[in-house]
Every structure is written in C-alpha cells, then in structure tokens.
PyMOL commands that place a pseudoatom at each C-alpha (Angstrom):
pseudoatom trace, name=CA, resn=UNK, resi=1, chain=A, elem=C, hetatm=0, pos=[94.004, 66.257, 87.273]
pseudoatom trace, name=CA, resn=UNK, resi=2, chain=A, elem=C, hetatm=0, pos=[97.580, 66.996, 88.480]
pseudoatom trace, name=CA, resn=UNK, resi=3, chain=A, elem=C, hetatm=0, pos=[97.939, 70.393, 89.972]
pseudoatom trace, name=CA, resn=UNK, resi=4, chain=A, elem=C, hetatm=0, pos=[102.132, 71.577, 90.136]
pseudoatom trace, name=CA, resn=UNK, resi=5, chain=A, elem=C, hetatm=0, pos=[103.485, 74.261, 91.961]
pseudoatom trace, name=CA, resn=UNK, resi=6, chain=A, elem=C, hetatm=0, pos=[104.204, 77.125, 89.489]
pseudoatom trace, name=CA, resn=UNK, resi=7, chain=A, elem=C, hetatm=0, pos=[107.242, 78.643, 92.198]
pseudoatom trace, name=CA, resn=UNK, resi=8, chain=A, elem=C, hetatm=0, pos=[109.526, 76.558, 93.504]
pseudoatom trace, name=CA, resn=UNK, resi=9, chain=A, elem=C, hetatm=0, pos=[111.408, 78.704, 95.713]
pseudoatom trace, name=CA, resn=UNK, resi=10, chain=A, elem=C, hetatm=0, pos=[111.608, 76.959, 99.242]
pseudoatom trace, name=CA, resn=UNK, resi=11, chain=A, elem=C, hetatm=0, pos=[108.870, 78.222, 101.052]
pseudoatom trace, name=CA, resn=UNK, resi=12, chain=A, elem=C, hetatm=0, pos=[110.596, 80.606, 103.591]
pseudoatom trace, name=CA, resn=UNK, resi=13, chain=A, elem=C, hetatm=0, pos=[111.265, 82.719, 100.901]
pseudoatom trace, name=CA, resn=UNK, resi=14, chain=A, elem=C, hetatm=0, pos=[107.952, 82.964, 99.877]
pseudoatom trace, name=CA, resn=UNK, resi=15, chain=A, elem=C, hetatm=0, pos=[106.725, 84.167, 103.570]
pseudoatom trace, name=CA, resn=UNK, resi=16, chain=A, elem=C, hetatm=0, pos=[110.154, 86.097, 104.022]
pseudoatom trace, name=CA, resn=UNK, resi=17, chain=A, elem=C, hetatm=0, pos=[108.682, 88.414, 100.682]
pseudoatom trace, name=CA, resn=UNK, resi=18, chain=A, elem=C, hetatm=0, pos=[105.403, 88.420, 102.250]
pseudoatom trace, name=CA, resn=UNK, resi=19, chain=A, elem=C, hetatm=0, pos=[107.196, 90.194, 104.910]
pseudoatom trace, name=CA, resn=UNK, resi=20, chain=A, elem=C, hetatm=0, pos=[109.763, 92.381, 103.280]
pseudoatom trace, name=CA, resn=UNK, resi=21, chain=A, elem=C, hetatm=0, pos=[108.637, 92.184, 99.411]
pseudoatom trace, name=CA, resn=UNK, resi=22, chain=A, elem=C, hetatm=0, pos=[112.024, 92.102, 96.886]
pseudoatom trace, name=CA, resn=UNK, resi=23, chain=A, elem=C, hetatm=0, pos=[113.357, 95.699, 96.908]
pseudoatom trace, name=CA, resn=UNK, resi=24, chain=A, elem=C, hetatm=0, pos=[112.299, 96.597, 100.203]
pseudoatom trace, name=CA, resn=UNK, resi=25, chain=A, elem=C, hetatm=0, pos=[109.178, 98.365, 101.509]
pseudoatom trace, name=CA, resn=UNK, resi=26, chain=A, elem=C, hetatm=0, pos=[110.314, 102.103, 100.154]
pseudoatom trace, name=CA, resn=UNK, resi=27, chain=A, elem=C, hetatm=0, pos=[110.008, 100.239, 96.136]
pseudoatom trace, name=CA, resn=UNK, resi=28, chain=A, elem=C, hetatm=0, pos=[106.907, 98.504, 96.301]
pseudoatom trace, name=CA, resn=UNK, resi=29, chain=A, elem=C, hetatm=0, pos=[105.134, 101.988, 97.916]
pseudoatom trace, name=CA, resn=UNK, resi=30, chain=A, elem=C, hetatm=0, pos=[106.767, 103.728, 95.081]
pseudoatom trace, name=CA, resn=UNK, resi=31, chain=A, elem=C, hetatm=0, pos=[105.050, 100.847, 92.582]
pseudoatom trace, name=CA, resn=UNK, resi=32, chain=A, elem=C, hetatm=0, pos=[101.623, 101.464, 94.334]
pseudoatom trace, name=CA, resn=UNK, resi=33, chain=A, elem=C, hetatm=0, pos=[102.407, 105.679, 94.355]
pseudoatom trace, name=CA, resn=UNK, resi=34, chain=A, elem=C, hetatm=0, pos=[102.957, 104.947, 90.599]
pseudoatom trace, name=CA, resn=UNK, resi=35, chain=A, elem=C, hetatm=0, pos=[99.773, 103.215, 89.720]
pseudoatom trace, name=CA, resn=UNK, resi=36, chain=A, elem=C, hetatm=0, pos=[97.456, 105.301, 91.771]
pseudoatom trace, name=CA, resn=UNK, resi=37, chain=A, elem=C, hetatm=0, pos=[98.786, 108.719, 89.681]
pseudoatom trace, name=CA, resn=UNK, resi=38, chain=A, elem=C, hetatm=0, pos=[98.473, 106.615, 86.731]
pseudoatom trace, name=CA, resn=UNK, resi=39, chain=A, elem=C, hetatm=0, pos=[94.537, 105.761, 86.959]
pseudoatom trace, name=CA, resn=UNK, resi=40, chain=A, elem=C, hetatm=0, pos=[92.815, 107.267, 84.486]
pseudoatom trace, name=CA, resn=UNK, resi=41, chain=A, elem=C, hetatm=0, pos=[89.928, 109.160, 86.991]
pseudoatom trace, name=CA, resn=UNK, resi=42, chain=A, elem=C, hetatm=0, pos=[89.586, 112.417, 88.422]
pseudoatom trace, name=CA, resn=UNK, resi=43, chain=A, elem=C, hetatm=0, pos=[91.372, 113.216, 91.863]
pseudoatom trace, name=CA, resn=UNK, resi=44, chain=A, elem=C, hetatm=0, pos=[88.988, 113.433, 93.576]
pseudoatom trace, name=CA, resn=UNK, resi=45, chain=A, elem=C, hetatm=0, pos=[87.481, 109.856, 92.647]
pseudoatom trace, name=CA, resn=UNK, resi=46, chain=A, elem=C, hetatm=0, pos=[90.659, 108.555, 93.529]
pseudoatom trace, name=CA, resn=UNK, resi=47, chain=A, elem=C, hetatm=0, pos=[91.419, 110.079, 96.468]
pseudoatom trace, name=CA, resn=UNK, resi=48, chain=A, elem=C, hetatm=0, pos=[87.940, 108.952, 97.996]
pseudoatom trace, name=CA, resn=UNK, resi=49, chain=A, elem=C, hetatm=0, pos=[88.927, 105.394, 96.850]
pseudoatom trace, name=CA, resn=UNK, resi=50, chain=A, elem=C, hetatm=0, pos=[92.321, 105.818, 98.927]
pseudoatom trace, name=CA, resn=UNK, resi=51, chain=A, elem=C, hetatm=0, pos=[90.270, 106.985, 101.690]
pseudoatom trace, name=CA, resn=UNK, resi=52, chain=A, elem=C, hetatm=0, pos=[87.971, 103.857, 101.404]
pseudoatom trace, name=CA, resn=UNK, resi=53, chain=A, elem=C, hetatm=0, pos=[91.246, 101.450, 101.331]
pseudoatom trace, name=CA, resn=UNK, resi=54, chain=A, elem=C, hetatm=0, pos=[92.881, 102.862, 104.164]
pseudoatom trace, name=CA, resn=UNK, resi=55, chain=A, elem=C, hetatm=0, pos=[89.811, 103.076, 106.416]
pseudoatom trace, name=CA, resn=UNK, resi=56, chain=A, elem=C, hetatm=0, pos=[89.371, 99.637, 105.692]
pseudoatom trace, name=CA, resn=UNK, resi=57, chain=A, elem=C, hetatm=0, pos=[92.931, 98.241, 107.084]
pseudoatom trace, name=CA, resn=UNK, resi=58, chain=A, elem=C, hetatm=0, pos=[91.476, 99.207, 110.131]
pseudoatom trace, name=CA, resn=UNK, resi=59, chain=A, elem=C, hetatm=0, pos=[88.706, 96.725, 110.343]
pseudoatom trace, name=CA, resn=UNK, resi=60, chain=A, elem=C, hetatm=0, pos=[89.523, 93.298, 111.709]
pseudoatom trace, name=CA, resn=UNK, resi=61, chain=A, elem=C, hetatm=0, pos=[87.983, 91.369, 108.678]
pseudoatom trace, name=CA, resn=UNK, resi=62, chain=A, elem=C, hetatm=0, pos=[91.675, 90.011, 106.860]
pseudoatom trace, name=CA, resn=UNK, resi=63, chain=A, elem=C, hetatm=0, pos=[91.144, 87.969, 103.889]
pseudoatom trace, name=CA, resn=UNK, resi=64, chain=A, elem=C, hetatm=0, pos=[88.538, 90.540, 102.981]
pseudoatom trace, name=CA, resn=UNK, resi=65, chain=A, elem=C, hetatm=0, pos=[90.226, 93.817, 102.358]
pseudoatom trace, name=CA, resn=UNK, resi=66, chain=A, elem=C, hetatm=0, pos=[90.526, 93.675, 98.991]
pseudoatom trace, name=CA, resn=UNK, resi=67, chain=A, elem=C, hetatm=0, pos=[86.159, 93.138, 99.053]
pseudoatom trace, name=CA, resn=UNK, resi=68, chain=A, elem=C, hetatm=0, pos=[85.501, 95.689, 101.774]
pseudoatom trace, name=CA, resn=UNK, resi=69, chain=A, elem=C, hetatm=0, pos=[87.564, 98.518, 99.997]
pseudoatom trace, name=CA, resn=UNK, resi=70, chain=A, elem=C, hetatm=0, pos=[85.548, 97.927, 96.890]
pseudoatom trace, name=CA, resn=UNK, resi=71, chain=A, elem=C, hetatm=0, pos=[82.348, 97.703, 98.553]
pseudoatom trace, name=CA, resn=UNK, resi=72, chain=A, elem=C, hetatm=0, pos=[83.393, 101.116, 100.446]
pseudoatom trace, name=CA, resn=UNK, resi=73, chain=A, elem=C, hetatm=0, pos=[84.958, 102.866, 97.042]
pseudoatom trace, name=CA, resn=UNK, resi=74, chain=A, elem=C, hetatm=0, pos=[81.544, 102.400, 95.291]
pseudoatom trace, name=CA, resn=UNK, resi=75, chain=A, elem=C, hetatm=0, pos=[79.041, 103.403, 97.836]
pseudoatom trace, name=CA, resn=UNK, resi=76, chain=A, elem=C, hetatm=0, pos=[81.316, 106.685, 98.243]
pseudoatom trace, name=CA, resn=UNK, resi=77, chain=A, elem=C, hetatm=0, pos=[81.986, 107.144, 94.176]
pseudoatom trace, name=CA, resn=UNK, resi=78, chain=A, elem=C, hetatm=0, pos=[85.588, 106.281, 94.464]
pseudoatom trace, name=CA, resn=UNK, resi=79, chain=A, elem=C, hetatm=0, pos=[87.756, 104.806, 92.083]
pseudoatom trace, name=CA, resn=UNK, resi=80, chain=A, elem=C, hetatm=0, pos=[87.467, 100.532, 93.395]
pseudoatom trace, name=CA, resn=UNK, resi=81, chain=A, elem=C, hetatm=0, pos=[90.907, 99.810, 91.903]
pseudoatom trace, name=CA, resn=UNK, resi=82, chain=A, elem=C, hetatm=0, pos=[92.981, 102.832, 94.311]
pseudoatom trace, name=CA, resn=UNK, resi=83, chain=A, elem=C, hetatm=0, pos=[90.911, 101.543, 97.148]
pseudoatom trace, name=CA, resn=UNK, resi=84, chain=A, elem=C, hetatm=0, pos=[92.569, 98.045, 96.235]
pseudoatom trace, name=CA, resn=UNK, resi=85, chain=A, elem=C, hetatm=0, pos=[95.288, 99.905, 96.275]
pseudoatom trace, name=CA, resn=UNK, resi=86, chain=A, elem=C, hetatm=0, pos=[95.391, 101.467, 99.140]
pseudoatom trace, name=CA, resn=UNK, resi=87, chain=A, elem=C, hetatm=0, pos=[94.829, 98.377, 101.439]
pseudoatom trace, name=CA, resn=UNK, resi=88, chain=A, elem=C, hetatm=0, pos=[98.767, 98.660, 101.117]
pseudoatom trace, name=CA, resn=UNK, resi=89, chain=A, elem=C, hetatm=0, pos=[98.399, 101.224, 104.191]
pseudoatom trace, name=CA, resn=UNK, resi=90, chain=A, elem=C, hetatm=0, pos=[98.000, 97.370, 106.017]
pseudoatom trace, name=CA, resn=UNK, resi=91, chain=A, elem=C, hetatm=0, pos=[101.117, 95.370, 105.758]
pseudoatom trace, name=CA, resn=UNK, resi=92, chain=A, elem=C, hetatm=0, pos=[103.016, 93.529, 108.039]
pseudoatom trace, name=CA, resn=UNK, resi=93, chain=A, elem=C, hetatm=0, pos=[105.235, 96.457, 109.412]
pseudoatom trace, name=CA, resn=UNK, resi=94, chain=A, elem=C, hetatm=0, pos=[101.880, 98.409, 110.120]
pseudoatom trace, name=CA, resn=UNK, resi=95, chain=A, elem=C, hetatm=0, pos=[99.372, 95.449, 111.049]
pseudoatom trace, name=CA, resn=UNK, resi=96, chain=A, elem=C, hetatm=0, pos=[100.937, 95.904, 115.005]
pseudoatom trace, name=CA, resn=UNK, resi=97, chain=A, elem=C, hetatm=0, pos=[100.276, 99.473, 115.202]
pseudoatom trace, name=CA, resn=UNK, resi=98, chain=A, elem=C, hetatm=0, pos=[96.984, 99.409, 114.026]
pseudoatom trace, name=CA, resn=UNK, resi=99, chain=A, elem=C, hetatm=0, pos=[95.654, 96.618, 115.769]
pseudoatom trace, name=CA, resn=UNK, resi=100, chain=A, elem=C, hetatm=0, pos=[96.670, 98.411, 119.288]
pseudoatom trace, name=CA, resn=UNK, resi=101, chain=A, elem=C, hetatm=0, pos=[94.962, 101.425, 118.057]
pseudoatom trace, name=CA, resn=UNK, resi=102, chain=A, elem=C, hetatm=0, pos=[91.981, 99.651, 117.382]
pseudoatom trace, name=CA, resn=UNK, resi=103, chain=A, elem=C, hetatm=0, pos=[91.650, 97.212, 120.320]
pseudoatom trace, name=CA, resn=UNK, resi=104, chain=A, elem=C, hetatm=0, pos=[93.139, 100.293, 123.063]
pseudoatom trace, name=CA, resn=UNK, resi=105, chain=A, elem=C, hetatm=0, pos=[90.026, 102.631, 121.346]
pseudoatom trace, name=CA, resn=UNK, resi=106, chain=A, elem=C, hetatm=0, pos=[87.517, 99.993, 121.480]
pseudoatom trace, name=CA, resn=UNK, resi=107, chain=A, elem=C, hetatm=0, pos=[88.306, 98.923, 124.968]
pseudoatom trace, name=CA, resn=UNK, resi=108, chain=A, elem=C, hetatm=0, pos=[88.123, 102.766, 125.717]
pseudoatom trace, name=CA, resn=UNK, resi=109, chain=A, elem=C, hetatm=0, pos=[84.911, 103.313, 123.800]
pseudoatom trace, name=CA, resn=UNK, resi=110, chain=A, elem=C, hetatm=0, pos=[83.439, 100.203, 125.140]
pseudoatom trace, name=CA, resn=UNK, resi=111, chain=A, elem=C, hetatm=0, pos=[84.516, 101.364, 129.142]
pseudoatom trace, name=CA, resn=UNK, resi=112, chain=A, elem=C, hetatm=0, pos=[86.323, 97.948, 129.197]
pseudoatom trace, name=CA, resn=UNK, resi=113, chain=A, elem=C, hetatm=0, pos=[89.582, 96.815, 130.768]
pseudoatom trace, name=CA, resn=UNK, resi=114, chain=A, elem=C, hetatm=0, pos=[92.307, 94.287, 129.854]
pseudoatom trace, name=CA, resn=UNK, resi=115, chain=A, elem=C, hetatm=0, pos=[91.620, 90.515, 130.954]
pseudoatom trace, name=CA, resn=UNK, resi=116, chain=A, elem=C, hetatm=0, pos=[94.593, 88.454, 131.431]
pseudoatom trace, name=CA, resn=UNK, resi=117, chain=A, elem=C, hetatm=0, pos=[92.160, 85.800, 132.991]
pseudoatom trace, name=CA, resn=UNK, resi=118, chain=A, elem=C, hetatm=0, pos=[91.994, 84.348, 129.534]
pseudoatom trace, name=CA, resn=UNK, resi=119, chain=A, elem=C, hetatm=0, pos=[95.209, 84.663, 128.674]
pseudoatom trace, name=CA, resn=UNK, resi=120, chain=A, elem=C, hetatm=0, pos=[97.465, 87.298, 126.493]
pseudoatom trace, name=CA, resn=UNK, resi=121, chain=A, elem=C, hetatm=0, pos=[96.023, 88.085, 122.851]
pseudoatom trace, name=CA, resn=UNK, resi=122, chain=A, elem=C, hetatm=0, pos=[98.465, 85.890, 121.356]
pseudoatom trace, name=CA, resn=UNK, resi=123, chain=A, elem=C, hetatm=0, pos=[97.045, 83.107, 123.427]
pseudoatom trace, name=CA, resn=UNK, resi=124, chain=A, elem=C, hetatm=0, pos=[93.128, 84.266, 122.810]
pseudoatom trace, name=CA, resn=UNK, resi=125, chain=A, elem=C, hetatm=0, pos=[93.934, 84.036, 119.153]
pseudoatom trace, name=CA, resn=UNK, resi=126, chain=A, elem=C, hetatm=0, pos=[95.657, 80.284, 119.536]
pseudoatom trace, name=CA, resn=UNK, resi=127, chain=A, elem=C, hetatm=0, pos=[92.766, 78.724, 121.720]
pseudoatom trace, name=CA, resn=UNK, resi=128, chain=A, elem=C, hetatm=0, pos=[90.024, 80.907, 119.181]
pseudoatom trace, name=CA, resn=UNK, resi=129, chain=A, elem=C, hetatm=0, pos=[91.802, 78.300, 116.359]
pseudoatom trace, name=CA, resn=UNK, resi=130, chain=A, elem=C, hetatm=0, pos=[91.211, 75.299, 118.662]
pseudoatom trace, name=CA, resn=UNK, resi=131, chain=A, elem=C, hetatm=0, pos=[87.950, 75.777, 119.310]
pseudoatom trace, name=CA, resn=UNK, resi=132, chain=A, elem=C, hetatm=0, pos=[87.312, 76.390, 115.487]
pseudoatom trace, name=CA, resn=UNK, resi=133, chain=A, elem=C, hetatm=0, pos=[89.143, 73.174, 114.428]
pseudoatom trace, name=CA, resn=UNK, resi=134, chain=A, elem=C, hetatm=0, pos=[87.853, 71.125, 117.114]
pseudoatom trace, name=CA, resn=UNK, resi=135, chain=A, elem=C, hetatm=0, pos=[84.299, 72.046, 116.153]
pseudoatom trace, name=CA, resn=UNK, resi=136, chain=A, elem=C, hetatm=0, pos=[84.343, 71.856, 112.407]
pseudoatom trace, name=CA, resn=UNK, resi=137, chain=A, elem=C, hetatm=0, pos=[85.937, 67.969, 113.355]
pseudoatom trace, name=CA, resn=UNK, resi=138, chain=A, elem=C, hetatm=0, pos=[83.161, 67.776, 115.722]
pseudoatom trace, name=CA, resn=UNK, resi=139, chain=A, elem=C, hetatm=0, pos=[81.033, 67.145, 112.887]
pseudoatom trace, name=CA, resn=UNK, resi=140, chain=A, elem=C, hetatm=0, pos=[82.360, 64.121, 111.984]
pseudoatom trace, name=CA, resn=UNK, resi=141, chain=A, elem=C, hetatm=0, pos=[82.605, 62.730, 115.732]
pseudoatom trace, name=CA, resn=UNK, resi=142, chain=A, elem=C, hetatm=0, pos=[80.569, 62.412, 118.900]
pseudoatom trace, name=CA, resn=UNK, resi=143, chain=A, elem=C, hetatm=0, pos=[82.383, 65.213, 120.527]
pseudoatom trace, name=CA, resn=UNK, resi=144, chain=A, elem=C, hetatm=0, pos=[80.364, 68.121, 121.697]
pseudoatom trace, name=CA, resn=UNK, resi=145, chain=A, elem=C, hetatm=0, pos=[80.982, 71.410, 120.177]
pseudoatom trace, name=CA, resn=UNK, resi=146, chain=A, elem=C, hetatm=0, pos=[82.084, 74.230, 122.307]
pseudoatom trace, name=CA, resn=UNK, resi=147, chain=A, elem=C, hetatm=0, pos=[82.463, 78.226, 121.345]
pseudoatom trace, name=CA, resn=UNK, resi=148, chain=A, elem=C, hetatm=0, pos=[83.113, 79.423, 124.958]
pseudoatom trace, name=CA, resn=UNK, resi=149, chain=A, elem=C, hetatm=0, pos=[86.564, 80.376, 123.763]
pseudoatom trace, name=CA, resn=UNK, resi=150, chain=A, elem=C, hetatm=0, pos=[85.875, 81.641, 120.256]
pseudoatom trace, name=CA, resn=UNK, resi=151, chain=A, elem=C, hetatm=0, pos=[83.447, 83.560, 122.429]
pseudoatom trace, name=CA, resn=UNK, resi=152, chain=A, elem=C, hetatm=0, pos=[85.976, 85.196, 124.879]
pseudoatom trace, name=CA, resn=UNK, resi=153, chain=A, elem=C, hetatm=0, pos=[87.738, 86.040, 121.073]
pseudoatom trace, name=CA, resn=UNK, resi=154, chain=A, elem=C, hetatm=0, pos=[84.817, 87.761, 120.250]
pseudoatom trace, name=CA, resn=UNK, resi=155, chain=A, elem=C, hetatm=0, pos=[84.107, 89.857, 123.097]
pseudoatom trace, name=CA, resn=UNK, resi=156, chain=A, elem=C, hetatm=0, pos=[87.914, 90.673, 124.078]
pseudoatom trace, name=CA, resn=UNK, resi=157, chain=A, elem=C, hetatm=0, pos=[89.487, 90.756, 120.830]
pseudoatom trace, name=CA, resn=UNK, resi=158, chain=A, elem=C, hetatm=0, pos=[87.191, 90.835, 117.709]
pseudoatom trace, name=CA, resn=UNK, resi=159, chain=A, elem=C, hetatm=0, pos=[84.664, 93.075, 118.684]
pseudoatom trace, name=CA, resn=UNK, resi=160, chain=A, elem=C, hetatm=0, pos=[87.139, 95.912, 120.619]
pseudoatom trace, name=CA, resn=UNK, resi=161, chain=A, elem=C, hetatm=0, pos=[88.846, 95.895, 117.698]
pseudoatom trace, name=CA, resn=UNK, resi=162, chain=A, elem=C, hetatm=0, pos=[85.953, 96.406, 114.746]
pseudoatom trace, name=CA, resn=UNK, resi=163, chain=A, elem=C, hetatm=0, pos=[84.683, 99.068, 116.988]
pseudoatom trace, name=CA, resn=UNK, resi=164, chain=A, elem=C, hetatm=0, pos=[87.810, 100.670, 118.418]
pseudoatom trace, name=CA, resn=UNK, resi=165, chain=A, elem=C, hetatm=0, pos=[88.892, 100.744, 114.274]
pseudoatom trace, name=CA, resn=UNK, resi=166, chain=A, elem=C, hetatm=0, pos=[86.478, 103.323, 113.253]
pseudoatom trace, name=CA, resn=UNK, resi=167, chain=A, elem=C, hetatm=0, pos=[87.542, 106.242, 114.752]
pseudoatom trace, name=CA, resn=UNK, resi=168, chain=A, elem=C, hetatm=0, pos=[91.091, 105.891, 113.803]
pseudoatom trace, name=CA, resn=UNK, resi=169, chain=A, elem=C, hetatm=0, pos=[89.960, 104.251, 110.819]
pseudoatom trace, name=CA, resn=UNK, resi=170, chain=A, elem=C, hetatm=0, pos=[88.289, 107.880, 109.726]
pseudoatom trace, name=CA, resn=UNK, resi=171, chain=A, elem=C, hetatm=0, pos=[91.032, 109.788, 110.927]
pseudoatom trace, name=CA, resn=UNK, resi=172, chain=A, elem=C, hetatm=0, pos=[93.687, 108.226, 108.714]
pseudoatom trace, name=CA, resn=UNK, resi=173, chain=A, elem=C, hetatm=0, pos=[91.285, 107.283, 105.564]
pseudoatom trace, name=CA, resn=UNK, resi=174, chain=A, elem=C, hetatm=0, pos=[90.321, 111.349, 105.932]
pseudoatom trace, name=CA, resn=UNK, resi=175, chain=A, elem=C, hetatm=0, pos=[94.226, 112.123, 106.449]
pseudoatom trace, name=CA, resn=UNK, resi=176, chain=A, elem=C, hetatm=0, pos=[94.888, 110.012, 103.194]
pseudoatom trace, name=CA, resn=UNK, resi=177, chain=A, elem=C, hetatm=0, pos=[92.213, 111.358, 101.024]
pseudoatom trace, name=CA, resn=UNK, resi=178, chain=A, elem=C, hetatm=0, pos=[92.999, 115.231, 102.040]
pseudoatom trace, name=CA, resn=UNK, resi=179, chain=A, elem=C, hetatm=0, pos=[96.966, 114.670, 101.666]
pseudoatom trace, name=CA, resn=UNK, resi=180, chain=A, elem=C, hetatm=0, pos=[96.666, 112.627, 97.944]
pseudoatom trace, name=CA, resn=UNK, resi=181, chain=A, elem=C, hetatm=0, pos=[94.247, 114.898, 96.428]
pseudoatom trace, name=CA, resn=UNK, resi=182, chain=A, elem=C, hetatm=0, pos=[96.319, 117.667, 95.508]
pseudoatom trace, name=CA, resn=UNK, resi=183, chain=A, elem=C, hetatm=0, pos=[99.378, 115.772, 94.913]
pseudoatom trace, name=CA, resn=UNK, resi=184, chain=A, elem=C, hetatm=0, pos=[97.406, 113.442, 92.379]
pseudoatom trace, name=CA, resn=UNK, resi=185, chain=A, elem=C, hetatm=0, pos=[95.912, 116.848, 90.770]
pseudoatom trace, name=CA, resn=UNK, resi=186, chain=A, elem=C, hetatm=0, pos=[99.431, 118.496, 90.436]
pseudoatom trace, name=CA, resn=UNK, resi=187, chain=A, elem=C, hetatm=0, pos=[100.300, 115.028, 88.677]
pseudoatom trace, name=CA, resn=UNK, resi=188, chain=A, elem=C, hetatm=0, pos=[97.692, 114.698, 86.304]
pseudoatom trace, name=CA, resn=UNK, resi=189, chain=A, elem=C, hetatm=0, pos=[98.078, 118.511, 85.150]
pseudoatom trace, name=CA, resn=UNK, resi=190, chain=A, elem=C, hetatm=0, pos=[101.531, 118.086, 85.172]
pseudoatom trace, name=CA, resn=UNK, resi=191, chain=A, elem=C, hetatm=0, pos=[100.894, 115.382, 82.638]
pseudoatom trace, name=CA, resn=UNK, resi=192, chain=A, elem=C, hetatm=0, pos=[98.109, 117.288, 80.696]
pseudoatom trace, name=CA, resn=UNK, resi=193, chain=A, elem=C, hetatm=0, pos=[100.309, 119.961, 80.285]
pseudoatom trace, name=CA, resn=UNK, resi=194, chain=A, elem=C, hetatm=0, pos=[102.930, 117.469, 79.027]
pseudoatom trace, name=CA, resn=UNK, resi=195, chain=A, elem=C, hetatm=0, pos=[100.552, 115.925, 76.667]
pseudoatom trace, name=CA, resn=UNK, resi=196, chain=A, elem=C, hetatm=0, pos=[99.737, 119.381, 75.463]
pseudoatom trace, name=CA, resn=UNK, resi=197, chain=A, elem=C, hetatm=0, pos=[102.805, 120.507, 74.850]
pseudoatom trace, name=CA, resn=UNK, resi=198, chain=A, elem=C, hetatm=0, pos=[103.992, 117.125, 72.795]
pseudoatom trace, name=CA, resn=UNK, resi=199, chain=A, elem=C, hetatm=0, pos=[100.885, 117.769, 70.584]
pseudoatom trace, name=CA, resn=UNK, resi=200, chain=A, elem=C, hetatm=0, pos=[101.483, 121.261, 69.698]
pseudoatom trace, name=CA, resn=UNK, resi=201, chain=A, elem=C, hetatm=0, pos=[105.333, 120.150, 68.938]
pseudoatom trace, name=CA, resn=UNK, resi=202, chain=A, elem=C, hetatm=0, pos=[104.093, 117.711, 66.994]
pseudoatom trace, name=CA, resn=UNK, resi=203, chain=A, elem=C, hetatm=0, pos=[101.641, 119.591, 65.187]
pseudoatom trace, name=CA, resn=UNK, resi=204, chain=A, elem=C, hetatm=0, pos=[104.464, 122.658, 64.447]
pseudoatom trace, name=CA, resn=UNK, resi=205, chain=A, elem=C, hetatm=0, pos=[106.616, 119.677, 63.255]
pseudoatom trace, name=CA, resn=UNK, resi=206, chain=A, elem=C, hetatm=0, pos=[103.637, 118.732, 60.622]
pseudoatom trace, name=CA, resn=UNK, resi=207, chain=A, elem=C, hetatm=0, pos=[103.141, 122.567, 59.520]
pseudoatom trace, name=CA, resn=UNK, resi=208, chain=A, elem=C, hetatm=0, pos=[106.644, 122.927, 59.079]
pseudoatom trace, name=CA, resn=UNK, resi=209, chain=A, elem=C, hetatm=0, pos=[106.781, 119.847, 56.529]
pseudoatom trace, name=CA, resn=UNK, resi=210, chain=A, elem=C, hetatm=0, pos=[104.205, 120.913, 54.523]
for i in range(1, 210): cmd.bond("trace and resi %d" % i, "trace and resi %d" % (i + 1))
show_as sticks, trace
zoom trace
C-alpha cells in the first residue's frame, strides 16, 4: 500500500499556519466564538465545557488536550465538543505565558528555586529527548539505559509545571466559564426570539392566504 501526501504545500507553510493560521489569529477565534454559540446545549453546559478546555491548556500533557478536556467536560456535565473547543485558549502565542505561570507557581508552591546547574529549560527539554531516544535505541543495543536526565525533566520542569498549572488553571477556566455564560444566553435568546418571530410571520403569511 502506497500512502501520498494529500497537501503539497512545502512544508514551512504548513508549520508557518500552525503558527499564525490563514486569516490571522482574530478569524479563527471568531470561527471557534461562532461554533461554541452555535451548539445546540444549554449555557450553562457549555460554559462548564469552556471552563474544562481552558483549565486544561494549563496542564503540561500536549498531544492530549483534546482527551483531557473531554474527560474533564463529562465528569463536570459540560458540553465535550466546547471543551474541544476551548483548548484554543492554548496556542502558540499563549503556550509562553502559560507555561511561566505554571512552572513560576509550582516552583512557588513547591518552595523550590531555579537550577541553572542543569542547564536553561530549553536545554532540560533537548537532553530530556536524548535520553528518551537513546533509551528506546537502547533496546536494540548493549548500551545501558539512563533516565538521570529525563529525571532532572521531571522534577524541574514537568512536575513544577502540572502542579504550578492548577491554580491558574482554575482561575482562568472559572474566568472563562463566568464571562461566556451570559454572553452565550443573550445569544441563544437572541436567536429564540428570532426563531419566534420568523414563525409567527410565517404563520400570519399562511392565515392571510387562506
């Protein structure tokens, strides 16, 4: 079986829309603003699944969003699909911000202080990948496996930063669900009262034919 690439656009395109998505930031927010009014829920389902989304781009655990939000929308009775949604609070103009959040609250909470000993965080991340690679090609080779730097990763990075995201994390999924609630309510009576008003137009229309 022969598997082609569907988009042939070079691919620094591709990771240049990743970054700043055709039409800018300010469209594709309006797109997402758009389909959350749209779902057909109450408000206040869908404003706990915004909460559950945002809360979640505060966790460390990329790649898994989109499964955490889900997870989090149905243990709190939101609507899973505005969660999804609203894992758009994490893209890559906000990622920085909310990672220093995170890791300067977790150090904080924790009573810990930054380590240059092992480097700068871009540097913990780089080694974390060498040690990952290097062990899952340890299997195939007599080389000895060794975590001691996924394990400075762990305690100076990954774990300051799923703990330090909570707080913050609540703050801004709490901020979300308490500012979208009304706004989606206005909306969907706005469009009741639309509907409404079409129907008994259309129903005159009908009385006046016969």
């Amino acid at each position: 079986m022969v598997f082609k690439r569907r988009d042939r656009r070079p691919i620094w395109k591709v990771l240049l829309e990743f970054f700043w998505p055709k039409g800018g930031w300010g469209r594709a927010a309006m797109y997402v603003k758009h389909r959350v009014n749209r779902l057909p829920d109450p408000p206040d389902r869908i404003a706990r699944g915004i909460c559950a989304g945002v809360f979640t781009t505060f966790t460390p655990f990329y790649g898994l969003h989109f499964v955490i939000a889900a997870l989090l929308a149905f243990v709190m009775r939101g609507n899973i699909l505005a969660a999804i949604l609203a894992t758009f609070f994490g893209n890559p103009l906000t990622y920085v911000p909310i990672g220093v959040i995170s890791m300067k609250t977790g150090y904080w909470l924790l009573g810990l202080e930054a380590n240059y000993e092992h480097g700068g965080l871009g540097h913990k991340f780089v080694k974390a990948g060498e040690d990952l690679w290097q062990n899952m090609t340890a299997i195939f080779s007599d080389h000895a496996a060794d975590w001691s730097d996924l394990r400075i990763f762990y305690d100076e990075v990954f774990y300051p930063y799923m703990i330090g995201g909570i707080l913050p994390g609540i703050a801004f999924g709490l901020a979300g669900y308490f500012v979208t609630l009304p706004i989606i309510t206005a909306y969907q009576n706005r469009r009741k009262g639309a509907l409404k008003a079409k129907l008994a137009s259309l129903k005159k229309k009908k009385a006046q034919d016969l």
